[in-house]
C-alpha positions in Angstrom: -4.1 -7.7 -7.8 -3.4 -11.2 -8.5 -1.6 -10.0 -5.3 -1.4 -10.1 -1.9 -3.6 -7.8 -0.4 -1.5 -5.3 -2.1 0.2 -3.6 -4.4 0.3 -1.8 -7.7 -2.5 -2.0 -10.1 -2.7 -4.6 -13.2 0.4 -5.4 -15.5 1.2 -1.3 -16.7 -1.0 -0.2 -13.8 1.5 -1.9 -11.2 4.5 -1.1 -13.2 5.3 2.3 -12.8 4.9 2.2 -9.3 7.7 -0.5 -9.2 10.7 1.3 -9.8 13.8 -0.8 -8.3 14.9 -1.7 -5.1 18.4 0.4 -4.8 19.0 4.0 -4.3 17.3 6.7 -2.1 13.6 6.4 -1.2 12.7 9.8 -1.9 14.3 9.1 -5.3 12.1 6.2 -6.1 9.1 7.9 -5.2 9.9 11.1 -8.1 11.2 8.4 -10.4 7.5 6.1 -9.9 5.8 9.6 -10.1 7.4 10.5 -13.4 7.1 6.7 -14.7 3.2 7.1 -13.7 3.0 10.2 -15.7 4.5 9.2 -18.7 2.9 5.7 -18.7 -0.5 8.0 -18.6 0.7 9.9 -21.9 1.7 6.9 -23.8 -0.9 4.1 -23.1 -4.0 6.0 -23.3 -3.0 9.4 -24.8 -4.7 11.2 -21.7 -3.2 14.5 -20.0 -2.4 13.7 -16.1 -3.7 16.3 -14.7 -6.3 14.2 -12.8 -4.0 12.1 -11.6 -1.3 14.5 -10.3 -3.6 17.0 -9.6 -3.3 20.2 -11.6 -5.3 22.2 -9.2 -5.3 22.4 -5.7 -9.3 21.8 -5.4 -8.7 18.9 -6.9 -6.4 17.3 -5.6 -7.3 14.7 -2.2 -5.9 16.1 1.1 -2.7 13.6 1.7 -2.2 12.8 5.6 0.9 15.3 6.8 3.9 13.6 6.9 6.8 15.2 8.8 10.0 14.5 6.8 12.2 17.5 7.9 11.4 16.5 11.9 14.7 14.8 13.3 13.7 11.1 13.7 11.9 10.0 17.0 12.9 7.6 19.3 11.4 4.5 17.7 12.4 5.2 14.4 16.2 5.4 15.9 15.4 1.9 17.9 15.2 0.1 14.3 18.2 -0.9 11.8 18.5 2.8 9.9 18.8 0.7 6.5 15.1 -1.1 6.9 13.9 2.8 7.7 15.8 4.0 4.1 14.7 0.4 2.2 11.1 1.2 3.5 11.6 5.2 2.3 9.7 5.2 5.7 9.0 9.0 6.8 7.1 10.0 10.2 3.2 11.4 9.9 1.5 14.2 11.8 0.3 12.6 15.1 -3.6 13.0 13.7 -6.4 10.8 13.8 -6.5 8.3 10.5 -9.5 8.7 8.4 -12.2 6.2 9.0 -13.1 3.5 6.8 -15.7 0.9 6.9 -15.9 -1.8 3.7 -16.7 -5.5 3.2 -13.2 -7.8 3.6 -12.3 -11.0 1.5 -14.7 -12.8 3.9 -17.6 -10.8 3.4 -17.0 -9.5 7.2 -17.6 -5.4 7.9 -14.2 -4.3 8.4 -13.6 -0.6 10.1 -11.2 1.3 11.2 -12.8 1.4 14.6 -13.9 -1.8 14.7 -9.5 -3.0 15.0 -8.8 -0.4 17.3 -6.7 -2.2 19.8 -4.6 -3.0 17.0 -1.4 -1.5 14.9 -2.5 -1.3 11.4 -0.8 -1.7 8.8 -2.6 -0.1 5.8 -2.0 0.0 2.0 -4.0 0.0 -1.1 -3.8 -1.9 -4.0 -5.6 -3.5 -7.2 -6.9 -7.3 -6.9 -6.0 -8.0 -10.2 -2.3 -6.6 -9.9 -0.3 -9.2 -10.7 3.5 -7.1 -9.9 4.1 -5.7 -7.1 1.1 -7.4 -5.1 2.4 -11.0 -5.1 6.2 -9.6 -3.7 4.1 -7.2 -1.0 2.5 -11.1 -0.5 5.6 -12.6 0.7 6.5 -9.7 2.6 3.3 -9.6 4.4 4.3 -13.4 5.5 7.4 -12.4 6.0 6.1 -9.9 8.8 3.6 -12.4 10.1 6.6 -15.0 10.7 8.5 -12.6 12.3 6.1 -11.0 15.1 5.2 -14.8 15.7 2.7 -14.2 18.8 2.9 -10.7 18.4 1.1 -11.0 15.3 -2.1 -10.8 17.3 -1.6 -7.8 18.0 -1.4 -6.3 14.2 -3.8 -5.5 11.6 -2.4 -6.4 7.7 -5.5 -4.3 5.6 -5.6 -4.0 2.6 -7.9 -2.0 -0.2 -8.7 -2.3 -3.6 -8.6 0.2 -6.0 -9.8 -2.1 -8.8 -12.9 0.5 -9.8 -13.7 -2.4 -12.3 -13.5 -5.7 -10.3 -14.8 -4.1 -6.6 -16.1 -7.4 -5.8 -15.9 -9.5 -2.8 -15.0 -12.3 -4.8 -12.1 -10.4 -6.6 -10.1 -9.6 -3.1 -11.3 -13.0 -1.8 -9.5 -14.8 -5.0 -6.2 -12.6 -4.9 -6.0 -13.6 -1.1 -6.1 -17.1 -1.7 -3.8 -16.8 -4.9 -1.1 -15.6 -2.6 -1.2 -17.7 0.6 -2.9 -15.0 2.5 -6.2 -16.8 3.7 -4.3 -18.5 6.5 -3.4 -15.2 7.9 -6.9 -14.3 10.7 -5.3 -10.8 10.5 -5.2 -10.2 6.8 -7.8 -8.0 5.7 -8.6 -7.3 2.1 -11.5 -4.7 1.4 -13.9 -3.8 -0.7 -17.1 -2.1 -1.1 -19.4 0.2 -3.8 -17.3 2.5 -6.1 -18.4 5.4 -4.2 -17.3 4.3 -0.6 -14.1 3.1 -2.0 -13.4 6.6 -3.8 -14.2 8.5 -0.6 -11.0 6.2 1.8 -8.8 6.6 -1.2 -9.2 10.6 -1.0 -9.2 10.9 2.6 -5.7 8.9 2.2 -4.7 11.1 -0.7 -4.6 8.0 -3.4 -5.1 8.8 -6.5 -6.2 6.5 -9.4 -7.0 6.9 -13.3 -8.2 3.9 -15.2 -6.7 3.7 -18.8 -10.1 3.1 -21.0 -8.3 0.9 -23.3 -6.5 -1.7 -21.1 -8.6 -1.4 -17.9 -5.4 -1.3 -16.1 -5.6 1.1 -12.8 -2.5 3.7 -12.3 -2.3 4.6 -8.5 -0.5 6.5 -5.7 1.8 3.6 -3.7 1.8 3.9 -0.1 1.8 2.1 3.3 0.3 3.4 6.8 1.0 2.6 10.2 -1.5 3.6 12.4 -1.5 3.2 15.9 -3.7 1.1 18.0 -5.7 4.2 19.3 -6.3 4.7 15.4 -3.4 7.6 15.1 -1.0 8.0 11.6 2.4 7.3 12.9 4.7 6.5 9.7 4.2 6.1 6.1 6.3 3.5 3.4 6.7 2.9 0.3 6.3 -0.1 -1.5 8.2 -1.2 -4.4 9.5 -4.2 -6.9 12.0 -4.0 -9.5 10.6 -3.5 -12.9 12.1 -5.8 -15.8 11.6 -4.9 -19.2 9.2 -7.9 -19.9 6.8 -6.2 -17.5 7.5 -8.4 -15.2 8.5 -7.5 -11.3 11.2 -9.0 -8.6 12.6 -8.6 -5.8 15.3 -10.5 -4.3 14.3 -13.2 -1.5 16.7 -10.7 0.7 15.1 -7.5 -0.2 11.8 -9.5 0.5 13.0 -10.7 4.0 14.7 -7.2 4.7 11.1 -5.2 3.7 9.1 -7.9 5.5 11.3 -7.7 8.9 10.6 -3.8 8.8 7.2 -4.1 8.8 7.2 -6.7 10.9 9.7 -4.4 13.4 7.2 -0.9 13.0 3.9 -2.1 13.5 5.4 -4.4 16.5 6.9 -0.4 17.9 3.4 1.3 16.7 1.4 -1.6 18.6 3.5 -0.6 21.6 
């Protein structure tokens, strides 16, 4: 991810996961999920079976979400147009699947080591170079807005860049997007195998194209409470442009960046 501590994967890997900023949320999700699919078929001539997962064995276990529940109380406290630009749904109330990897600093980062904290979670390729630098100014976005609040939340991110898993990859994409300033930005990282086991406890799924290198995964965003509960999942997203280039405009940036900032100030409590 040339990104942020997040986002899509590399150029084709961070594409079809970017699929506009208009229209229903559950809509861009099937449209990114057929865009992945196809962009599978065509760059490296592969069936998708791994990736969607063709049988139920293998396929990860993705955290419950609870779409058909009416909306609770906090999501009802917030704007309901940052909820439907989000395509933010509320999870099971269940403990979040521990993780404990190496961040941008080289520091041991886990999941119980930042309880106390609402975290927000997401993960994404360090050499993505889409999707990643817009989820970048969103991320500063949020941190402006909680101002002194923002001690109080957790931005981690973690690569799914099976080919660059290094410290100095997530360390480089944070300082490429103005993140290094942030003491609560946290980019991980770790051995193939440790990374492989978060991104199936979270239900991400990945598939390397041999030819470009690029890395197709699942999008999605967690908020997880400061007791280390899943309380909401999000989708992030950036408008694809034929070029292969991504964009968002500067209000759809503010707008995304002000409901993170507003959900992980509610999860924190």
């Amino acid at each position: 991810m040339t990104s942020p501590g997040g986002a899509v994967a590399a150029g084709a890997a961070a594409r079809p996961a970017a699929v506009g900023s208009r229209g229903d949320p559950g809509a861009r999700r099937a449209i990114r999920l057929a865009a992945l699919a196809v962009l599978v078929l065509v760059v490296s001539g592969a069936a998708v079976g791994a990736l969607v997962g063709t049988s139920q064995s293998a396929a990860p276990t993705r955290p419950p979400r609870l779409q058909a529940e009416p909306a609770p109380a906090v999501l009802r406290a917030v704007h309901a147009s940052a909820a439907a630009l989000m395509g933010l749904t509320p999870m099971a109330d269940q403990p979040a699947p521990a993780f404990r990897l190496m961040d941008q600093d080289g520091r041991a980062i886990s999941l119980a080591g930042l309880r106390g904290k609402a975290i927000v979670l997401g993960f994404f390729d360090a050499s993505c170079a889409d999707v990643c630098p817009i989820f970048a100014r969103e991320v500063l976005v949020a941190e402006r807005d909680l101002g002194r609040r923002a001690g109080t939340v957790a931005f981690v991110a973690i690569n799914v860049d099976t080919t660059g898993p290094t410290i100095a990859s997530v360390a480089t994409a944070t300082d490429a997007h103005g993140l290094s300033s942030l003491p609560n930005w946290y980019f991980l990282t770790g051995a193939a195998g440790a990374l492989r086991e978060v991104r199936r406890a979270y239900g991400i799924q990945t598939q390397v194209d041999p030819q470009s290198g690029l890395t197709l995964h699942t999008e999605a965003l967690f908020f997880i409470s400061p007791s280390g509960r899943l309380r909401f999942e999000a989708i992030p997203f950036a408008d694809l442009h034929r070029n292969g280039t991504s964009s968002l405009p500067a209000t759809t940036v503010n707008a995304y960046g002000a409901g993170l900032a507003a959900y992980a100030e509610r999860v924190a409590g």
